[in-house]
Each structure stands twice: as structure tokens, then as C-alpha cells.
C-alpha positions as CSV (number, residue, x, y, z in Angstrom):
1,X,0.0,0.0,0.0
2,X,2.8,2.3,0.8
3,X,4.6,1.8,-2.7
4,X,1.3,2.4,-4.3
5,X,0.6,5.6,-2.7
6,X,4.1,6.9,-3.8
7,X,4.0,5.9,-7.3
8,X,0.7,7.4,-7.6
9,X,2.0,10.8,-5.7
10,X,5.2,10.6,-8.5
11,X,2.6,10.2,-11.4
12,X,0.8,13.3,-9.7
13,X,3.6,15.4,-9.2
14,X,5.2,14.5,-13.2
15,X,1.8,15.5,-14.5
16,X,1.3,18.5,-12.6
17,X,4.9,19.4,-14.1
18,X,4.3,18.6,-17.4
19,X,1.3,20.5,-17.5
20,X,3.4,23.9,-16.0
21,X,6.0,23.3,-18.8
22,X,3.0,23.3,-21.9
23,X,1.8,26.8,-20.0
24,X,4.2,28.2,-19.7
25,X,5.5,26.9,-23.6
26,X,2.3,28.3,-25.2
27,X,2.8,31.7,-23.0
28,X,5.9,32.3,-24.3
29,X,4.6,31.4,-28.1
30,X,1.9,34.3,-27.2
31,X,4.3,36.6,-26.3
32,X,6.7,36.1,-29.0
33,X,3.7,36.7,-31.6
34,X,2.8,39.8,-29.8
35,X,6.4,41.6,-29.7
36,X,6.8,40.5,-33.2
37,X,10.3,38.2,-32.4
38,X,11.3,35.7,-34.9
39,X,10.4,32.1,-33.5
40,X,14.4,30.3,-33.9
41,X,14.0,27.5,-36.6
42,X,16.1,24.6,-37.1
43,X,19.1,25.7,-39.9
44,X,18.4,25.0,-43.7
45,X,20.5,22.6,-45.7
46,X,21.8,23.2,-48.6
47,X,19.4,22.1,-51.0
48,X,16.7,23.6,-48.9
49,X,18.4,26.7,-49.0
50,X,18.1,26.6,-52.8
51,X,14.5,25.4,-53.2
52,X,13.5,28.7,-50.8
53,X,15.8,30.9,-53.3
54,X,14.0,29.4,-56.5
55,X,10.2,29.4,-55.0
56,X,9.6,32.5,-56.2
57,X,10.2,32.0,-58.8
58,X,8.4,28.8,-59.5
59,X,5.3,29.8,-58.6
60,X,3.0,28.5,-56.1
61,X,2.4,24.6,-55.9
62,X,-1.5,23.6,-56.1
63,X,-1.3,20.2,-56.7
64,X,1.6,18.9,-54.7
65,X,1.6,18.4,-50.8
66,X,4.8,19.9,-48.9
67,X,6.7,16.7,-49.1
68,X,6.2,15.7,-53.0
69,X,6.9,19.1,-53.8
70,X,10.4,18.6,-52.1
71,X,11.6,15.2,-53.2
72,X,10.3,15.7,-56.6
73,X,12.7,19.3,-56.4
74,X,15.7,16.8,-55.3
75,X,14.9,14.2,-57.9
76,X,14.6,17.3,-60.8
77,X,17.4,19.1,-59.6
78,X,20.4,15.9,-59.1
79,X,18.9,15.0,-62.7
80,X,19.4,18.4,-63.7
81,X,23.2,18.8,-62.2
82,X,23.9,14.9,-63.4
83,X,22.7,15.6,-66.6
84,X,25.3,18.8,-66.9
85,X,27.9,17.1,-65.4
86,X,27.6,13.9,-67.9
87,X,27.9,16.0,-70.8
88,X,31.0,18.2,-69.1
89,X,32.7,15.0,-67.6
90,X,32.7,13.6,-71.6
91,X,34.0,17.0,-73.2
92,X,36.6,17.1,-70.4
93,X,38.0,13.5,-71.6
94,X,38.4,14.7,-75.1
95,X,40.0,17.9,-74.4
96,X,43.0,15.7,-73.2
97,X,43.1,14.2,-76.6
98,X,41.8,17.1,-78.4
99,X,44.1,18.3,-81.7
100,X,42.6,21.9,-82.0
101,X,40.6,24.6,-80.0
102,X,38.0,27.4,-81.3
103,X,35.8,29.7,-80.6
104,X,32.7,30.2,-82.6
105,X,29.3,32.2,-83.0
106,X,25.8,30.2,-84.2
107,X,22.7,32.7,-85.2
108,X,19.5,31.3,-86.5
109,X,15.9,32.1,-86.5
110,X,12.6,29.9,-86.1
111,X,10.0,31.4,-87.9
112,X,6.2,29.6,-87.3
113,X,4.7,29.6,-90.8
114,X,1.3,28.0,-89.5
115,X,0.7,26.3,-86.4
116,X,-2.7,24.1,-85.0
117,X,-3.3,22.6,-82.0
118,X,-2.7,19.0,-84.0
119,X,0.1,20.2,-86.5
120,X,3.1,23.3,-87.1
121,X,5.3,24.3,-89.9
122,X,7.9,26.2,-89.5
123,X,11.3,27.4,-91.4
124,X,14.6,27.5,-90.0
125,X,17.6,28.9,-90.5
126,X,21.2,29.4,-89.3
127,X,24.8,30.9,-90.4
128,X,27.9,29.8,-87.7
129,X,30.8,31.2,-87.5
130,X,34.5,29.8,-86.9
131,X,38.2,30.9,-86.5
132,X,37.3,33.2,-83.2
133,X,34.0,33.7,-85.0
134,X,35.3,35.8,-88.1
135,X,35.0,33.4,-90.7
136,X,31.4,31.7,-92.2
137,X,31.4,28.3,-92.5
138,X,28.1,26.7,-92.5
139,X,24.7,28.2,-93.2
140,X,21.6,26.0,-93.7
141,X,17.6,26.5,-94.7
142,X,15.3,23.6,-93.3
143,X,11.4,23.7,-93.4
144,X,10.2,21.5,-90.7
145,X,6.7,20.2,-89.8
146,X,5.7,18.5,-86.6
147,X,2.5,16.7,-85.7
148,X,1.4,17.3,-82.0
149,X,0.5,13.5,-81.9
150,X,-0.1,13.2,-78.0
151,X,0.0,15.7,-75.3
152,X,3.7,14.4,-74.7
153,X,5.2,13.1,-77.7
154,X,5.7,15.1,-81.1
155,X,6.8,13.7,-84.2
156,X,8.8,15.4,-86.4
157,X,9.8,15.5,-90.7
158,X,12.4,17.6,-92.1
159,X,14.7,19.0,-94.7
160,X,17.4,20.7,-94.6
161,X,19.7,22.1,-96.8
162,X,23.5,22.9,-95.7
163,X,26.1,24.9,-97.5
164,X,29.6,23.8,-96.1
165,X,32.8,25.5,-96.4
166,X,35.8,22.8,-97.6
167,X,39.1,22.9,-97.1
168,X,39.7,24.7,-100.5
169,X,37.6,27.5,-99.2
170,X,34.7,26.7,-102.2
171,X,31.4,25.4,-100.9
172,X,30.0,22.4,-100.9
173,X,26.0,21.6,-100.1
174,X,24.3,18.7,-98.1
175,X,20.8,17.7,-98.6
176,X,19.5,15.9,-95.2
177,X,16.0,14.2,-94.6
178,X,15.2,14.1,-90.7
179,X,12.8,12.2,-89.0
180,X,12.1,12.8,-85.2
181,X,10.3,11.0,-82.1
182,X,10.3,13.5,-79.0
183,X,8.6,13.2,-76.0
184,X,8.3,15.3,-73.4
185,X,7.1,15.6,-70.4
186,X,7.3,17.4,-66.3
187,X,9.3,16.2,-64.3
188,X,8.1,18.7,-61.4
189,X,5.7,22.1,-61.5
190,X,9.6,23.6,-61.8
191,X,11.0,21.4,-64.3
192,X,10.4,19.6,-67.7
193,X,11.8,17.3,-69.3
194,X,12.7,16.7,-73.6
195,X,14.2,14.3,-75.6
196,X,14.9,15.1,-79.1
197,X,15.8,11.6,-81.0
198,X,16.6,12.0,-84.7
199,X,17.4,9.7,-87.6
200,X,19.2,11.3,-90.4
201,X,19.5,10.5,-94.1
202,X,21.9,12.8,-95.8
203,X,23.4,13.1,-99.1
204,X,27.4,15.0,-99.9
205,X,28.6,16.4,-102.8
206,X,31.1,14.4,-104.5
207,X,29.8,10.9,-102.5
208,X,28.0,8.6,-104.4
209,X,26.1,6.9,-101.5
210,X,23.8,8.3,-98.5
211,X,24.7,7.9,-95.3
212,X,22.6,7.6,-91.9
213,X,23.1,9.5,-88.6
214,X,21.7,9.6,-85.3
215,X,21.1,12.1,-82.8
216,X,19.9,12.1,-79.3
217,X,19.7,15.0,-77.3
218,X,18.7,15.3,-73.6
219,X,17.3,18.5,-72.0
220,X,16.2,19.9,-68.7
221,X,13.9,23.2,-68.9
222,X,13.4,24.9,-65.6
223,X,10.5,27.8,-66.1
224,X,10.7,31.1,-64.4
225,X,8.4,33.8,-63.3
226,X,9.1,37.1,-61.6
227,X,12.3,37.4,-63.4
228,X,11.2,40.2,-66.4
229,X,11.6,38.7,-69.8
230,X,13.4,36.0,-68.5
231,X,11.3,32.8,-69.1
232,X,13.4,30.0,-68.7
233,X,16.7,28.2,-68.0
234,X,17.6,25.3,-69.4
235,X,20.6,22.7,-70.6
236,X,21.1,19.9,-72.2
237,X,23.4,17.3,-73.8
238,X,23.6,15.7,-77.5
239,X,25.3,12.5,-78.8
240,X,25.7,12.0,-82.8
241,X,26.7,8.4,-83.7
242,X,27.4,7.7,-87.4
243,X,26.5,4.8,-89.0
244,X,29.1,4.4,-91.7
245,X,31.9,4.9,-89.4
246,X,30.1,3.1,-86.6
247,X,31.4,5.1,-84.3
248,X,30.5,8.2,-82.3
249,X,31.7,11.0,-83.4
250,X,30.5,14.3,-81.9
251,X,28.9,15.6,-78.6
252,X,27.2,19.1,-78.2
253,X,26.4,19.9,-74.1
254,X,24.9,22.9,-73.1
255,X,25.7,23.5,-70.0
256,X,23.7,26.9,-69.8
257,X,20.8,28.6,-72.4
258,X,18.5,31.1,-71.4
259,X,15.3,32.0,-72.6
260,X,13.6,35.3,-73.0
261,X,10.1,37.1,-74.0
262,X,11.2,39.7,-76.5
263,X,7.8,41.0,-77.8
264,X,4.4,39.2,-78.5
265,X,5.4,36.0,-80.4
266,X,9.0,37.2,-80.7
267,X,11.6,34.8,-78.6
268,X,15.1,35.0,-78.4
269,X,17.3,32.3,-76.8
270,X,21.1,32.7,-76.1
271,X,23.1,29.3,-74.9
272,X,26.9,28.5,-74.9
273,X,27.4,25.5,-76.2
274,X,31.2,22.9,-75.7
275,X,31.1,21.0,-78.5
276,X,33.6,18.1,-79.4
277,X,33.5,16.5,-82.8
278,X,36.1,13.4,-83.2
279,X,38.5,13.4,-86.4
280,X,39.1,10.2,-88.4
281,X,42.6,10.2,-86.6
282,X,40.8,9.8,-83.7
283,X,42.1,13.1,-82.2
284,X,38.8,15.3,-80.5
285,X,38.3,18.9,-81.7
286,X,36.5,21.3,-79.7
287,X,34.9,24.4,-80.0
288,X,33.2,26.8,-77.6
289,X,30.3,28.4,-78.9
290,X,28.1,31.3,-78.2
291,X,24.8,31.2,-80.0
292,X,21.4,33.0,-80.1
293,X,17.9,32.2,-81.9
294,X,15.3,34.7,-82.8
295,X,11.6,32.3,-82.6
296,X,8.4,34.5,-84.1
């Protein structure tokens, strides 16, 4: 009986304290609300650190709770920072083989002739620059058209017409017929996802037989809002493998582009661009390029 009273005088007395320590908890809440004090919060990590920088920006979530929107944020951004490195982590291996180093300039336009919800033709067009971007070298002309055939996944059929400089300094053209699967899809409310996977037919002058080429390129788009006529950031990564050499032979990664809102349907993207193309000696050249495209 004696042992029993005490435990039940200990229960007492730990529940009478417990019950001063909530009071006097939720009186101290009160009074930090009142004064206007900041309430101390545990310290951010890093990668919450970022996701409060780029919430702004993002917009507000409505369809995400709290804790999808910040492991589908982690998932988008490591695929975003692998997807850079990959491309980076390639181009740095070849610049330790690479023969010869440029810098060059890429302008082009992408002008929507007629575009439906189900179908859009358009016409581009692009001049590049090489030798520290003071000699043309390539131009090309390619109509494209593109059926919208499923919310995410376009298909694509085009021609384009090059005109490439030759070592005698003449020109030489290139016809190419391009067929394209691209889906595309979010990854988060922040971040999208394309793929852009090409099969190329294309015809030299001065070779008597066609020759087949494909390209796969990767690409992470991360919309913006509050920024002005900054839209979007995004980069990506492409791989050409040749058929008749059965090798692979060039890689393009951008590791940044930016996209803005010029004017009404006027868009104008500027990206720099490594990109590594591999000779038949096996020797890598690379080029660093700055480029910009005009979209109306």
C-alpha cells in the first residue's frame, strides 16, 4: 500500500509538471507573436536553401503536398546537375586528346509559318561562324513540320539544306532528310523534361552513296516567373553516332541557355554551347560556342 501511494504521488507530481511546462510553452509562443520576435527555426540545408531561393520563382504549388513538392525538387534538380555534369565530364576526356581549340558564333531564326493545336510548320535557318568567330562556314535552310501527336510526344519530318565551307575555301551543299520522335514531359511544377531523337538520311557532294546519322539529345527546362523577360533556363546534352563509321563522333552539351520574351510571339534564346566532334585520326576537336535564336 505504501509503494502504491508513492507511485501514484510521482505520477501526480510528473503530470502537474508537465502541464506547468505546456503553459508556460504556449505563454511564451503568445508573447513572442505579440512583440513581433522571430520564433528560432532549425538551420536549412543546402538544397533547402536553394528550393526557398527558386520558390519565387516557380510559382506557387496547387497540386503537390509539402513533401512531393520537395523530393520531386531533389529528384529534378540531381537530374538536372547529373545531366550537366555527364555532358562536361565527356568533353573534359576529349579535351585531353583534343588536336585543336576554337571559338565560334551560331545565329539562327525559327519562324512559325502556320501552327494548329494538332500540326506546325515552320522554317529555319542558321549561319555559324568559326576561327574566333570571323570566318562563315556553314549556313543552312530547313522547313520543318511537326505533328502534335499526344500531349507528350511530337513527331517530327524535315529538310534541310547545308552549305559547307571545304578545305579549298569553295562550298559544298548537303541535302539531309530528318525524321524525329520527341517526348516530353514534367518532371516537377519547376522542371520539364525533352528528348529530341533524330534519324538522319543525308546526301554530300562528290559521294555517291547516302549515309545515316543519329542524334539524341537530352534536356532539362526549368520555367521562371518574376524574373522580367526572363522565361526559362535550361541545358542539355547531345550525342551523334554515325552509322558508316560506326562510331560516335560528336557531342554538343549545353551546360547553360537562357530563354527570353522579346515581344508578343518574338523569342530569343542565347546558350553556350562545348562542342567536341572526333576526327578520323581519332584526335577530339573542340569548339566553344556562343549562340542565339530569334523564334516568331
Amino acid at each position: 500500500m505504501l509503494m502504491s501511494a508513492i507511485n501514484q504521488k510521482s505520477a501526480g507530481e510528473f503530470a502537474a509538471k508537465e502541464r506547468k511546462e505546456h503553459k508556460e510553452r504556449h505563454c511564451r509562443h503568445r508573447t513572442i507573436h505579440s512583440t513581433g520576435q522571430q520564433i528560432s527555426r532549425p538551420k536549412r540545408t543546402a538544397f533547402g536553401s536553394l528550393f526557398a531561393f527558386l520558390a519565387p520563382f516557380r510559382g506557387s504549388p496547387k497540386v503537390l503536398s509539402r513533401n512531393n513538392q520537395r523530393s520531386s525538387g531533389r529528384s529534378g534538380f540531381h537530374l538536372l546537375t547529373a545531366l550537366c555534369a555527364a555532358g562536361l565530364i565527356l568533353l573534359g576526356g576529349r579535351g585531353t586528346a583534343s588536336a585543336t581549340e576554337d571559338f565560334q558564333s551560331w545565329h539562327g531564326f525559327n519562324w512559325k509559318v502556320w501552327q494548329t493545336n494538332e500540326v506546325t510548320a515552320s522554317l529555319y535557318g542558321e549561319v555559324r561562324f568559326r576561327e574566333n568567330a570571323s570566318q562563315l562556314y556553314q549556313s543552312l535552310l530547313s522547313p520543318r513540320l511537326v505533328w502534335h501527336a499526344h500531349p507528350n510526344v511530337d513527331l517530327g519530318l524535315n529538310y534541310t539544306w547545308f552549305a559547307n565551307r571545304t578545305g579549298t575555301g569553295l562550298f559544298a551543299d548537303t541535302h539531309r532528310l530528318e525524321t524525329e520522335v520527341n517526348p516530353h514531359f514534367k518532371l516537377a511544377d519547376w522542371l520539364e523534361f525533352h528528348s529530341r531523337n533524330r534519324l538522319e538520311i543525308y546526301w554530300l557532294d562528290g559521294v555517291q552513296n547516302e549515309r545515316y546519322r543519329s542524334r539524341n539529345r537530352l534536356q532539362l527546362t526549368a520555367p521562371l516567373t518574376g524574373l522580367g523577360p526572363l522565361e526559362s533556363v535550361y541545358c542539355n546534352n547531345e550525342f551523334w553516332y554515325e552509322f558508316y563509321r560506326m562510331d560516335y563522333t560528336l557531342n554538343r552539351a549545353v551546360p547553360l541557355g537562357l530563354n527570353f520574351h522579346v515581344a508578343g510571339r518574338t523569342h530569343l534564346a542565347v546558350f553556350y554551347m562545348i562542342q567536341s566532334s572526333k576526327q578520323t585520326t581519332g584526335h577530339w576537336d573542340q569548339a566553344h560556342i556562343l549562340g542565339t535564336t530569334v523564334s516568331f
